[in-house]
C-alpha positions as CSV (number, residue, x, y, z in Angstrom):
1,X,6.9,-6.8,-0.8
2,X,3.7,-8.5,-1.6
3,X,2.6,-8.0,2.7
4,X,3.7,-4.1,2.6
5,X,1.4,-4.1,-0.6
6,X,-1.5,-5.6,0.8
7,X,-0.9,-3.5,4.0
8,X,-0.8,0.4,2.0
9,X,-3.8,-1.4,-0.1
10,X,-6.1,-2.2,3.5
11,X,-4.8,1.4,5.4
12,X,-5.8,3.6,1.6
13,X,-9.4,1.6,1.4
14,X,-10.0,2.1,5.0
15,X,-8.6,5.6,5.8
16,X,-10.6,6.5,2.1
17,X,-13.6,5.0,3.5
18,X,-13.4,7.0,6.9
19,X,-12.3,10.1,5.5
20,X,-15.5,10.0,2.4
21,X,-18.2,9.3,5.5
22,X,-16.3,12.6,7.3
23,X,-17.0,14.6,3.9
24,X,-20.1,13.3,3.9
25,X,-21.5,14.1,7.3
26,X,-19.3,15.5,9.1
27,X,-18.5,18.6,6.0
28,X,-21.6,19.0,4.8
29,X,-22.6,21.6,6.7
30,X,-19.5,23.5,6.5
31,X,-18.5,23.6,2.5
32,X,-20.1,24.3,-0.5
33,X,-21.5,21.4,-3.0
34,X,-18.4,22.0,-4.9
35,X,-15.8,22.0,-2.0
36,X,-18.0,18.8,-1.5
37,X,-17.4,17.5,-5.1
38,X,-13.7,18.3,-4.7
39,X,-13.4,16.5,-1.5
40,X,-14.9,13.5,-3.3
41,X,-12.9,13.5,-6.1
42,X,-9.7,12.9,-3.6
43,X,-11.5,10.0,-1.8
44,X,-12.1,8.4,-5.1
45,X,-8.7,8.2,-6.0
46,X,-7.7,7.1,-3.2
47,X,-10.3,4.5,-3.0
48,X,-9.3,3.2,-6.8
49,X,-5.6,3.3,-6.0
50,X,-6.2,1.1,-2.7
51,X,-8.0,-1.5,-4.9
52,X,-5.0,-1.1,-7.7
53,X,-2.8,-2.1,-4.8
54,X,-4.9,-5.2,-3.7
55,X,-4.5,-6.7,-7.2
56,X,-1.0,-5.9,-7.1
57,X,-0.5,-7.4,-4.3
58,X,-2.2,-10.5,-4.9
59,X,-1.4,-11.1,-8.1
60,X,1.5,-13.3,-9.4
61,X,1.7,-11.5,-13.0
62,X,3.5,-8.4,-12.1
63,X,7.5,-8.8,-11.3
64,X,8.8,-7.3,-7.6
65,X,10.5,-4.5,-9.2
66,X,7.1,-3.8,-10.5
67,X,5.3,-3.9,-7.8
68,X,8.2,-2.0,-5.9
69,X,7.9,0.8,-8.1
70,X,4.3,0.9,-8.5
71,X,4.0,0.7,-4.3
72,X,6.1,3.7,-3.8
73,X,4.4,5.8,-6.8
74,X,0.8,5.1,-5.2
75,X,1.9,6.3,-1.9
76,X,3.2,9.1,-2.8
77,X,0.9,9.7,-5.6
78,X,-1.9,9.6,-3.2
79,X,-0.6,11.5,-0.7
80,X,0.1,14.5,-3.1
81,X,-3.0,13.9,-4.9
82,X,-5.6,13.4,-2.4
83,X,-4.0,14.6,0.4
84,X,-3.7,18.5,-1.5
85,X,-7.5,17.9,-2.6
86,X,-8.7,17.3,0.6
87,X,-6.5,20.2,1.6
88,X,-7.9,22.8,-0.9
89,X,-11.7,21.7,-0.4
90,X,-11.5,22.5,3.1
91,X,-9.0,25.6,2.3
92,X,-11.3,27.7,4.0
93,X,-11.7,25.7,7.5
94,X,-7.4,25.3,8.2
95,X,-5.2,28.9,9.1
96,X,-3.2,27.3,6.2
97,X,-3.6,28.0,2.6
98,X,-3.4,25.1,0.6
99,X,-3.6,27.1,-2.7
100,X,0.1,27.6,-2.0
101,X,1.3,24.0,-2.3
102,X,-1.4,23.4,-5.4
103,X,1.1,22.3,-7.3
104,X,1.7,18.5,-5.9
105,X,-1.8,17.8,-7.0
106,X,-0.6,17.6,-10.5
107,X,2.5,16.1,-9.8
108,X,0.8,13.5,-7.4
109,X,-1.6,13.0,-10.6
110,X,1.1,12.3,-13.0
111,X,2.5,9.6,-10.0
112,X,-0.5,7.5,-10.1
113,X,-0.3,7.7,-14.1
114,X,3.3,7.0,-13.7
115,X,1.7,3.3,-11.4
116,X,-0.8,2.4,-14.2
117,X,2.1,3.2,-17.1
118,X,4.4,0.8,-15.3
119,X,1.5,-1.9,-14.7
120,X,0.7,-1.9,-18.8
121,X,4.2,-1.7,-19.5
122,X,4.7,-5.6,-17.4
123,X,1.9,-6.5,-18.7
124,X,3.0,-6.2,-22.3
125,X,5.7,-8.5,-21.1
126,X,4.4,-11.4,-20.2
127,X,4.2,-14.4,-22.3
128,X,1.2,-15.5,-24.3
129,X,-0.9,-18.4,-22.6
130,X,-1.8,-20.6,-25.8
């Protein structure tokens, strides 16, 4: 679990860090400063959920049906979340309209929340180091 882990955590950070340089540059010209802040806002998340994977992955303090659970929430938490942001910023670019699957962005929201509630919830758990 720990290698599937690491490998969502190195595809998110690097796919977050391509698609952020593509708002960057390559939107620019093409959306408004808001569009721009929206697209931002989804490579963000994705960004901090990549890095929430990595110490997931690496660390020895969360159990496997933890990290199992937190794995499959980020994944699709991200792809709801950032994926439908990225969506609606550029809304006006695509011959789809995003605004009519809007709705995932919450529910990929409450996902991630769903990853961080499950990550307190072990660490509450764990024994006391005296």
């Amino acid at each position: 679990m720990n290698k599937r882990i690491l490998i969502l955590a190195a595809i998110l950070g690097l796919t977050s860090v391509i698609i952020g340089a593509f708002g960057a540059h390559g939107l620019k010209q093409v959306l408004n400063a808001d569009q721009l802040q929206t697209f931002e806002v989804g490579v963000r998340y994705q960004m901090y959920h990549a890095l929430f994977l990595l110490f997931t992955g690496l660390t020895d303090k969360i159990t496997l049906k933890a990290k199992s659970a937190i794995f499959y929430l980020i994944l699709v938490g991200v792809i709801f979340f950032s994926g439908s942001i990225y969506g609606l910023a550029t809304n006006d670019l695509t011959g789809f309209d995003f605004k009519k699957i809007a709705f995932i962005t919450p529910i990929g929201g409450s996902l991630l929340i769903a990853s961080w509630i499950i990550i307190l919830l072990n660490f509450f758990k764990l024994k006391e180091n005296k």
